[in-house]
N, C-alpha and C positions, 0 to 999 in steps of 0.2 A: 590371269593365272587360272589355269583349268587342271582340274584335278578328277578323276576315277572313281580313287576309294574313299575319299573324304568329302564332306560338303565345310565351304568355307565362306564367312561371310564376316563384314564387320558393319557394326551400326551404334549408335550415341558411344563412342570410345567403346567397346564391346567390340573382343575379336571370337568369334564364336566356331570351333574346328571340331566336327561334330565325323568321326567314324561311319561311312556309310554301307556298312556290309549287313544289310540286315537276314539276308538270309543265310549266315554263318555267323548268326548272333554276334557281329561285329568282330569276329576272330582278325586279327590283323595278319599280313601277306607283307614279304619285303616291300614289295611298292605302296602300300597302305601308309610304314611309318617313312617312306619318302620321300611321301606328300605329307604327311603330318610334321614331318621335319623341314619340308619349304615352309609351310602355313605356319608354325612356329617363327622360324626365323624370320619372315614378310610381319607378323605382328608384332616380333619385338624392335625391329628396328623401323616401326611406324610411332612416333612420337605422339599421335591423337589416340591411341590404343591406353587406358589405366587398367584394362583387365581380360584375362583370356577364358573362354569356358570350352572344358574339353567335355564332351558327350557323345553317347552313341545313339542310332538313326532308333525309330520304333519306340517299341513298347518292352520288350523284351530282356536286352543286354544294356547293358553301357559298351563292355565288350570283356571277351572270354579269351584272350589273350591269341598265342596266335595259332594260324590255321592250320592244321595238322595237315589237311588234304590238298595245302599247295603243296606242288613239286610233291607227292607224296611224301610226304612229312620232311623232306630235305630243303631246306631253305638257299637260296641263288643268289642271294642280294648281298652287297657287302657287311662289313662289318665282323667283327671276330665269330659269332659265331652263323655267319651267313645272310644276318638281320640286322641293321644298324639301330639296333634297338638300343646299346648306350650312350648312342647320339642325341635320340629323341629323350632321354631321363635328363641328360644333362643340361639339353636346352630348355627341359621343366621346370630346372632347378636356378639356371642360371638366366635367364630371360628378368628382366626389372621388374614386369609385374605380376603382380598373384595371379596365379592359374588354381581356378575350381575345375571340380572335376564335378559334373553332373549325372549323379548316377539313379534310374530310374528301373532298370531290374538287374540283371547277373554284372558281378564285377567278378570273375571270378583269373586265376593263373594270372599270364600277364597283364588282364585288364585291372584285377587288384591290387597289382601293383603300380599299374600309371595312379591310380584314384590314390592308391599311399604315397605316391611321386609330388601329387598335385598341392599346393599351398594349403587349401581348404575343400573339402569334400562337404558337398548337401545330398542328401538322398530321398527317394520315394519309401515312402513306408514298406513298398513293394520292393526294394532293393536287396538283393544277397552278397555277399561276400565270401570269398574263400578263398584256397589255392586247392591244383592239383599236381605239381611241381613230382614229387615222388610218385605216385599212383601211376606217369607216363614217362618214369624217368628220365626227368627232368628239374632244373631248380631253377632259383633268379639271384644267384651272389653276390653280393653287397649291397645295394639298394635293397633289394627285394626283401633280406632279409635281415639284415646289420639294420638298417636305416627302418624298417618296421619294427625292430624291439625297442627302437627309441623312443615310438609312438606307442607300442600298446605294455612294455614290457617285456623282457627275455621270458619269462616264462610263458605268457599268452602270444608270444610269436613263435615259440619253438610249437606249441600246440596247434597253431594255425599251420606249422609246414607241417610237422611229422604227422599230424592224420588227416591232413585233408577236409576237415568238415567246411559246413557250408554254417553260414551265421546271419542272421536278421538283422536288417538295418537299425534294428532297437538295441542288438546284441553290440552291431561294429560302433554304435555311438556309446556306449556304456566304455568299450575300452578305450575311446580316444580315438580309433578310427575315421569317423565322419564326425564333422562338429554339429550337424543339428538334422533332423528328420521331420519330414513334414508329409503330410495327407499327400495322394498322388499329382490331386488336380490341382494343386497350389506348387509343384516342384519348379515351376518353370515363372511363375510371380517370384518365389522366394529369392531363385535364385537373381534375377532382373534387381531384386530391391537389393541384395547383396553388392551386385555392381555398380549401381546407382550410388551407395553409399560407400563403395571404395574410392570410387568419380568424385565424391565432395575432399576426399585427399589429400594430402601432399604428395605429389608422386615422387618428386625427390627423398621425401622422408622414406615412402613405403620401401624404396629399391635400397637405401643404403639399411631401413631393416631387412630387410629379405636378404642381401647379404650378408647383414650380421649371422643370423638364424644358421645362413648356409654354412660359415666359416667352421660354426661347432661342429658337424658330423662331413666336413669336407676328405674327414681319411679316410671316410669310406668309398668313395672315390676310386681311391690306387684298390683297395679291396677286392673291389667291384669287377675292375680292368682283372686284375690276376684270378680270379676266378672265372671270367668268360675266356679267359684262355684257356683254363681246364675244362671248362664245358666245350669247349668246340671240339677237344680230344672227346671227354665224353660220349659225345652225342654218337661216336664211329662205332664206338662197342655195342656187343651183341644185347647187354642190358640196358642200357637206352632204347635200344631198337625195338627191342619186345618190349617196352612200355610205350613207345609210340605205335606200333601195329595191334598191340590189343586195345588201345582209343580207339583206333579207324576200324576195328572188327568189331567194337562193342564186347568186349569181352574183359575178364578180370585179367590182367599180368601173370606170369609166373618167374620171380625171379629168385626160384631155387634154385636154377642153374649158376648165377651170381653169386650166392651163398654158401655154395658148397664151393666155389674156387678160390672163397677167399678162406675155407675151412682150415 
């Protein structure tokens, strides 16, 4: 199996699908998530796999969600909104066994949302968090944001979309976000001993939990689905647009014009 945008490898039950876009700080491209969605699906239906770790290549991102500069900012690849991006959420959630997400610097827009997709999140002390969903008008409907107030609470998820800041890996584990942060040059032992002791397991057990877990917040699911079908109308209008060309201008947005039509 050869892959592009991803590097893919598996070793002692460790299936390991590591993001390799390092210079667009792992920003993901329709063909990024799929290959990250064969790599998915090749681990979960490998029975010697008790655990998956999704990470980005470098030192820099985990990954910053997706690339504004393919297709200039218009996306080619299937799925509703051009990305089969809730293909790959779904095989996060729905695959038997735990996916960490190893985050080591930016998790930020869609990469903050794979890392709140993942079972369990470890981080480098060096790791950030955010979203910038409104600032490029744009959002992540159901998962991204239904399925993150479950985790950190409706009030610090509405805070986390509606202004966009950026938060310390000391800050995302305080809310529930990451379950533990460690020094940078130990992320990659922590994580190893993490899988190791998934490995001593019941993998039967772990998967009928991880179903159970799923079952609770599975409506958000249909949410999810009906909200990327309004985003893919979104994305046509003039105010999306101006929030994805002032990203790739480097420039602040202006969506007075937005606000005065809806006056």
């Amino acid at each position: 199996m050869e892959f592009n945008d991803i590097l893919y490898a598996k070793k002692n039950g460790v299936a390991h699908i590591t993001i390799n876009r390092e210079k667009v700080m792992n920003a993901f491209r329709p063909d990024t998530v799929e290959e990250m969605i064969l790599a998915f699906r090749d681990a979960d239906a490998d029975p010697s796999i008790g655990a998956i770790v999704l990470a980005g290549a470098g030192e820099r991102a985990f990954c910053t969600g997706g690339d504004q500069s393919s297709h200039d900012g218009k996306y080619a690849g299937r799925g509703v909104a051009g990305m089969p991006i809730e293909e790959l959420q779904t095989l996060i959630r729905d695959c038997r066994v735990p996916v960490i997400a190893r985050v080591q610097g930016y998790a930020i827009g869609g990469g903050n949302v794979l890392a709140t997709m993942c079972d369990l999140t470890i981080a480098s002390e060096k790791a950030v968090f955010g979203q910038v969903g409104p600032k490029v008008g744009s959002v992540d409907p159901g998962w991204g944001t239904a399925y993150l107030s479950r985790i950190v609470g409706e009030k610090k998820a509405r805070e986390i979309w509606y202004f966009c800041r950026r938060y310390t890996a000391a800050e995302a584990q305080a809310m529930g976000l990451v379950n533990v942060v460690v020094p940078h040059d130990q992320l990659d032992a922590t994580v190893d001993a993490w899988c190791a002791e998934l490995l001593e397991k019941s993998p039967t057990a772990i998967a009928i939990a991880k179903r159970s877990f799923n079952a609770d917040s599975d409506n958000i699911r249909g949410i999810g689905n009906a909200g990327l079908e309004a985003l893919a109308l979104f994305y046509q209008t003039p105010e999306a647009k101006e929030g994805a060309n002032a990203f790739r201008e480097k420039r602040k947005p202006d969506f007075r014009a937005a606000r005065d039509r809806k006056a």
